[in-house]
C-alpha positions as a Markdown table, in Angstrom:
| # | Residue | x | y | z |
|---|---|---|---|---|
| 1 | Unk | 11.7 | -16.4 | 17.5 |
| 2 | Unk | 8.7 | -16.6 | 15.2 |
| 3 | Unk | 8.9 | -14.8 | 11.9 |
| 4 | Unk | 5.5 | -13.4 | 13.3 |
| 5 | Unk | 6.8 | -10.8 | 16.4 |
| 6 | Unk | 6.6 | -7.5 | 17.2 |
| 7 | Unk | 10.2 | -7.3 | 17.0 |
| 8 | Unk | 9.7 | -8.0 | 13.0 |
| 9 | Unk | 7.3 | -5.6 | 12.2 |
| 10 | Unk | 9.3 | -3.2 | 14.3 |
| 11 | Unk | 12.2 | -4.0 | 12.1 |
| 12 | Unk | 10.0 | -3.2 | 8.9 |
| 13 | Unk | 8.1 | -0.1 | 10.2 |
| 14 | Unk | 10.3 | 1.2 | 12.8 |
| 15 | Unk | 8.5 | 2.1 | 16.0 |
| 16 | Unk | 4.7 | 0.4 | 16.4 |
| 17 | Unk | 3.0 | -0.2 | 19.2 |
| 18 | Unk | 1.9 | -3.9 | 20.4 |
| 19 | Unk | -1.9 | -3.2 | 20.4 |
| 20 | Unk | -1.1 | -2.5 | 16.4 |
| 21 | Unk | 1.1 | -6.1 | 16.9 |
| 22 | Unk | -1.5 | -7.5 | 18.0 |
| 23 | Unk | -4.5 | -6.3 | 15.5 |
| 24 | Unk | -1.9 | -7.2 | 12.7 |
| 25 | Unk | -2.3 | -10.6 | 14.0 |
| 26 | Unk | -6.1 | -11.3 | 14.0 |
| 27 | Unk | -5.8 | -9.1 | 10.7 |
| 28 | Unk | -3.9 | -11.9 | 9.3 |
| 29 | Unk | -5.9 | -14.6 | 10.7 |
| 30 | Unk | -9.4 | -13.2 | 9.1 |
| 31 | Unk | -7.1 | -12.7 | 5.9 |
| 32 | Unk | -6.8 | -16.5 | 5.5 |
| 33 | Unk | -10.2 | -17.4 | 6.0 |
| 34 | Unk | -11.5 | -15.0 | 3.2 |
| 35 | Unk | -8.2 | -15.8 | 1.1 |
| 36 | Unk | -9.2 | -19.5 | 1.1 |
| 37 | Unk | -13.0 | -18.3 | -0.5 |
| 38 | Unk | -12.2 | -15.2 | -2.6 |
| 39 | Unk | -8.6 | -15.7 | -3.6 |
| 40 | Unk | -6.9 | -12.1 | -2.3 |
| 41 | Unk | -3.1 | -13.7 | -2.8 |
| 42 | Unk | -2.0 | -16.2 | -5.1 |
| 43 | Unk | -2.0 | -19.5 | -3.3 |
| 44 | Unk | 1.4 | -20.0 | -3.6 |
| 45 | Unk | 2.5 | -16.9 | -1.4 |
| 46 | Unk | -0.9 | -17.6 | 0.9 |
| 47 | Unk | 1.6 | -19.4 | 3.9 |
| 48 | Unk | 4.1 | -16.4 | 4.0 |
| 49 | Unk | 0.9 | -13.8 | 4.6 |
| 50 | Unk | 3.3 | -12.0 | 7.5 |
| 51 | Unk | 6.6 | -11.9 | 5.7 |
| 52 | Unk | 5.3 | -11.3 | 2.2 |
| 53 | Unk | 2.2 | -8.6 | 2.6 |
| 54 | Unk | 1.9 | -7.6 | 5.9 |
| 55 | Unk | 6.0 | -6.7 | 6.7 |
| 56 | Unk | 6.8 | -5.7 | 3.0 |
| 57 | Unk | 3.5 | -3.7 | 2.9 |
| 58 | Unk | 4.0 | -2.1 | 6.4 |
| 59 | Unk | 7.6 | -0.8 | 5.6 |
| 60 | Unk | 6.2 | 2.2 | 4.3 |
| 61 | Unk | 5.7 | 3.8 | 7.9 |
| 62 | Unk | 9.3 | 4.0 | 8.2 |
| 63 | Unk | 9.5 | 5.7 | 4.6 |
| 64 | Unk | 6.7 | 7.8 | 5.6 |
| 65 | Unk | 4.9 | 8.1 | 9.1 |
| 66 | Unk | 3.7 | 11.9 | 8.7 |
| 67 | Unk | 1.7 | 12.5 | 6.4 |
| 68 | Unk | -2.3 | 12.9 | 7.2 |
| 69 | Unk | -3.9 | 11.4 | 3.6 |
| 70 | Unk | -3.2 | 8.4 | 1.8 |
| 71 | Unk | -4.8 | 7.1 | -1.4 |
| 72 | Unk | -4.0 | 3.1 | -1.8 |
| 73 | Unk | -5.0 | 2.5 | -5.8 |
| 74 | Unk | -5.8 | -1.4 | -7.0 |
| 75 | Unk | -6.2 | -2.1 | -3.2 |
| 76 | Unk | -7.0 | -5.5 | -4.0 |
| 77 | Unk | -6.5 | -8.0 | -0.7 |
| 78 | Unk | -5.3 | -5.0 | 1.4 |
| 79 | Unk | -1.6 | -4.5 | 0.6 |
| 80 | Unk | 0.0 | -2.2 | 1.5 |
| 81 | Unk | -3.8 | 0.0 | 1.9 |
| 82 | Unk | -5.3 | -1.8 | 4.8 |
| 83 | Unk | -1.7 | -2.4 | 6.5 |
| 84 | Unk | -1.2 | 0.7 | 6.4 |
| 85 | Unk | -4.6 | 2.2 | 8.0 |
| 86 | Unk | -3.7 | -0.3 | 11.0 |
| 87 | Unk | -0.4 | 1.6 | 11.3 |
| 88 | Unk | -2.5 | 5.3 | 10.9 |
| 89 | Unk | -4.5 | 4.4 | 14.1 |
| 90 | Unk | -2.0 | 5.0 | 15.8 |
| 91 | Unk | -2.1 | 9.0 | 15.0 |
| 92 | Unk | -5.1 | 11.2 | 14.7 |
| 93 | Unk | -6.5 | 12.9 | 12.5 |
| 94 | Unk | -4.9 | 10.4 | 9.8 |
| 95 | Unk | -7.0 | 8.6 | 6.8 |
| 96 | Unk | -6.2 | 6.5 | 3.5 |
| 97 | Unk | -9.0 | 5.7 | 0.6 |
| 98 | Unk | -8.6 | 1.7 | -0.6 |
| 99 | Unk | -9.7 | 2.0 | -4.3 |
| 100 | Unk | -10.9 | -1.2 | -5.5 |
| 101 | Unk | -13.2 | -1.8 | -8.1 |
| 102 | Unk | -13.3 | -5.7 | -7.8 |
| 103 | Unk | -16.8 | -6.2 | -5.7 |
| 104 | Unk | -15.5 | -9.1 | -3.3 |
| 105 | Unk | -12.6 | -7.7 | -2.5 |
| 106 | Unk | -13.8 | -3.7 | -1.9 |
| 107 | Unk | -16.4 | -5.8 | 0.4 |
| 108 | Unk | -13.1 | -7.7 | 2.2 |
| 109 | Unk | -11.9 | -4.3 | 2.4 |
| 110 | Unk | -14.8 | -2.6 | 3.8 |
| 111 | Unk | -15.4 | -5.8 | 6.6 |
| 112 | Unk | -11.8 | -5.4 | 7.8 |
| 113 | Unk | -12.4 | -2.1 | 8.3 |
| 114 | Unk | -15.6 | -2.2 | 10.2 |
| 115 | Unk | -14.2 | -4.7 | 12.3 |
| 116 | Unk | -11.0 | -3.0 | 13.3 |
| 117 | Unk | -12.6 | 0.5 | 13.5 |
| 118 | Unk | -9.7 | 1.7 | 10.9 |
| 119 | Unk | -9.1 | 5.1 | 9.7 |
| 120 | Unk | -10.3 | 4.0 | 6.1 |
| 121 | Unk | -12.5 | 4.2 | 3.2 |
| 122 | Unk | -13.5 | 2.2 | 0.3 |
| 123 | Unk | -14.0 | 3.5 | -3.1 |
| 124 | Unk | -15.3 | 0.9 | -4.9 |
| 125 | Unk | -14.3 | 2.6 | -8.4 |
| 126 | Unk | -12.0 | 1.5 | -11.1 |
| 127 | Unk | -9.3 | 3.9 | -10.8 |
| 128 | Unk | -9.7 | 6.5 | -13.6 |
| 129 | Unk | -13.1 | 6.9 | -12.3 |
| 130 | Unk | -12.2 | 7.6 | -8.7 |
| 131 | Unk | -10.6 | 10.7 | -8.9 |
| 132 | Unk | -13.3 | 12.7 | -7.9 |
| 133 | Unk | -14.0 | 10.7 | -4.7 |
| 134 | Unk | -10.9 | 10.5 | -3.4 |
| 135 | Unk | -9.6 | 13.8 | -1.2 |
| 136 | Unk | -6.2 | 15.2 | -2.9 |
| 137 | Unk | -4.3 | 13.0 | -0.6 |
| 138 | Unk | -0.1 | 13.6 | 0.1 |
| 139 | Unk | 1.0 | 10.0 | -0.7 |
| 140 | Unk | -0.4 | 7.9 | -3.4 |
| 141 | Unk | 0.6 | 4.0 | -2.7 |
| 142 | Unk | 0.4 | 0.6 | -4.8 |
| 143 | Unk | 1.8 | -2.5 | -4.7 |
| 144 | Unk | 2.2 | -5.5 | -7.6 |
| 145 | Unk | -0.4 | -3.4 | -9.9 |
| 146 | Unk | 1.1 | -2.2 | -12.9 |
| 147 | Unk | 4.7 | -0.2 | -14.9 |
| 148 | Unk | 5.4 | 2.2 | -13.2 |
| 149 | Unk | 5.0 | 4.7 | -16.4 |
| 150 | Unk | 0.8 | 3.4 | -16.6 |
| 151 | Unk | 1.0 | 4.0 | -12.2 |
| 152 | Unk | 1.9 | 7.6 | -12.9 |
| 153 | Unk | -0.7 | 7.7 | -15.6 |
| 154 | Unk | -3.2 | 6.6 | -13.1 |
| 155 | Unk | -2.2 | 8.4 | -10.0 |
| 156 | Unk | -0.9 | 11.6 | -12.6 |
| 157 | Unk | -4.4 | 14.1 | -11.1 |
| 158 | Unk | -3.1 | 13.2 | -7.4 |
| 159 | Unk | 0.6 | 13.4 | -8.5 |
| 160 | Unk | 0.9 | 16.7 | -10.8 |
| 161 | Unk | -1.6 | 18.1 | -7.9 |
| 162 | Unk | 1.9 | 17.6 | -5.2 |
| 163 | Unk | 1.1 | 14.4 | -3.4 |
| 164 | Unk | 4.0 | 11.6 | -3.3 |
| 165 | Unk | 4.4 | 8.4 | -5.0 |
| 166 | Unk | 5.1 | 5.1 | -3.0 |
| 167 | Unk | 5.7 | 2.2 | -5.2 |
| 168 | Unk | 6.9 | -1.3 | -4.6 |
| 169 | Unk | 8.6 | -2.7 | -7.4 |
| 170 | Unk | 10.6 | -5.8 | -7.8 |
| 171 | Unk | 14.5 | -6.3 | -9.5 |
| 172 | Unk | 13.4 | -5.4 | -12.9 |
| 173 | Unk | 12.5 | -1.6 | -11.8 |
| 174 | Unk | 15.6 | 0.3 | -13.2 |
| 175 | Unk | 13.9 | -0.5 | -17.1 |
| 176 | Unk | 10.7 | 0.5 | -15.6 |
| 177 | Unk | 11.7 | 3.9 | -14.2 |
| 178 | Unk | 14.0 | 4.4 | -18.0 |
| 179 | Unk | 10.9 | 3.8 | -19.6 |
| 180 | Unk | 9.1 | 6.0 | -17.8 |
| 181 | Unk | 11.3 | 9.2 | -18.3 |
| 182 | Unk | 10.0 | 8.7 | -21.6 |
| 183 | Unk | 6.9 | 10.4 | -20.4 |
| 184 | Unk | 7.1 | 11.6 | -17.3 |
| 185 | Unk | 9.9 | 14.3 | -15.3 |
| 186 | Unk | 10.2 | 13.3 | -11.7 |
| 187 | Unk | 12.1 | 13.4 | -8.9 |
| 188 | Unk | 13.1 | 9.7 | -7.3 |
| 189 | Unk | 14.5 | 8.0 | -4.5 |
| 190 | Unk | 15.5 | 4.3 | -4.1 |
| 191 | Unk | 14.5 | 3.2 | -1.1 |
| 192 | Unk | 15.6 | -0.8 | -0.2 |
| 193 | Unk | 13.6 | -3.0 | 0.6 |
| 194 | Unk | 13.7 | -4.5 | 3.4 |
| 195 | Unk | 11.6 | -7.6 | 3.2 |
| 196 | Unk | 12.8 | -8.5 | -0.7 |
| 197 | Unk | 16.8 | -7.8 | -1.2 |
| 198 | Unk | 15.8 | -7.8 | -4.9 |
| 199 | Unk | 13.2 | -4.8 | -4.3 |
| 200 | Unk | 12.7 | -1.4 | -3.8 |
| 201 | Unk | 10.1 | 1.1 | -2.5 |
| 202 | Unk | 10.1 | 4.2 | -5.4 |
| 203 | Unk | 9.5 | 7.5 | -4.0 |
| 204 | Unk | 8.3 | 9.8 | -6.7 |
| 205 | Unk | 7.9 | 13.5 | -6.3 |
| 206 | Unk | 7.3 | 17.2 | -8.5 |
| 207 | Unk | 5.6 | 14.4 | -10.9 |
| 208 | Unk | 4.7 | 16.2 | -14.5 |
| 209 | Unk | 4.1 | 15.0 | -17.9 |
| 210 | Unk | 6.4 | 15.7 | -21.1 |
């Protein structure tokens, strides 16, 4: 079986319907041809698109497949923002803002979006200028963007406002969160990951500064 199959992303995301497959796949395919032009991956993870980005990014439906707003900050190539607005088409009345401040990419962004017809909107504003652009969403995403004591900085209006954090972080995440209890009270669950055996996805919630 390829590593690219619906029976993959349905084993990251849970249930997902083929048409969403499918869009995944041409999703991927225009990914490559920008990637070779305006570098949105490091080259070196630029043949694993599906496993790497698309799965790892799309595991956050399973974590999360309710809630109506969404806020993806540092958006950068799309991951896990624009994975995830393929995933909310699939439910009405559902939306996530990509913040990204980098020109080519917020115009990568805003292409993939006009050409799928996603539930999505570009902010093309460096984050801690964004705020009042962005609709209080309920879950605030990033991936590969910074601690995770400077994310709650960033995402802190959305955060102390009641919206939920959902953070990929890699194996050195238990000094992360240690150091961030330095300045910040929170509630947390670990969930796996399911793409990285290293990883985790961080669920932060009743965020508040010391």
């Amino acid at each position: 079986m390829s590593s690219v199959s619906l029976e993959s992303l349905q084993d990251a995301a849970g249930p997902v319907s083929r048409e969403t497959f499918d869009r995944l796949v041409a999703f991927e395919q225009m990914f490559q041809k920008w990637n070779r032009s305006i570098n949105l991956v490091a080259q070196s993870t630029a043949g694993e698109v599906w496993q790497r980005h698309i799965l790892d990014s799309a595991q956050l439906w399973r974590i999360e497949a309710g809630a109506q707003r969404w806020v993806d900050i540092g958006s950068g190539g799309g991951f896990p923002g624009l994975v995830m607005a393929f995933l909310l088409a699939e439910r009405d009345g559902t939306s996530i803002d990509l913040v990204e401040s980098n020109r080519k990419k917020a115009s990568f962004l805003q292409t993939v979006i006009g050409q799928f017809n996603l539930p999505a909107r570009v902010v093309a504003r460096r984050i801690d200028d964004s705020y009042a652009f962005v609709f209080q969403p309920q879950i605030v995403t990033a991936r590969a963007l910074a601690s995770l004591s400077d994310l709650l900085g960033l995402a802190s209006p959305w955060l102390t406002a009641g919206a939920r954090g959902l953070f990929h972080k890699g194996r050195d995440y238990r000094a992360e969160v240690q150091e961030s209890v330095n300045r910040w009270a929170f509630d947390l669950v670990e969930h796996p990951s399911v793409t990285d055996p290293q990883g985790v996805i961080l669920e932060l919630s009743n965020v508040r500064a010391l």
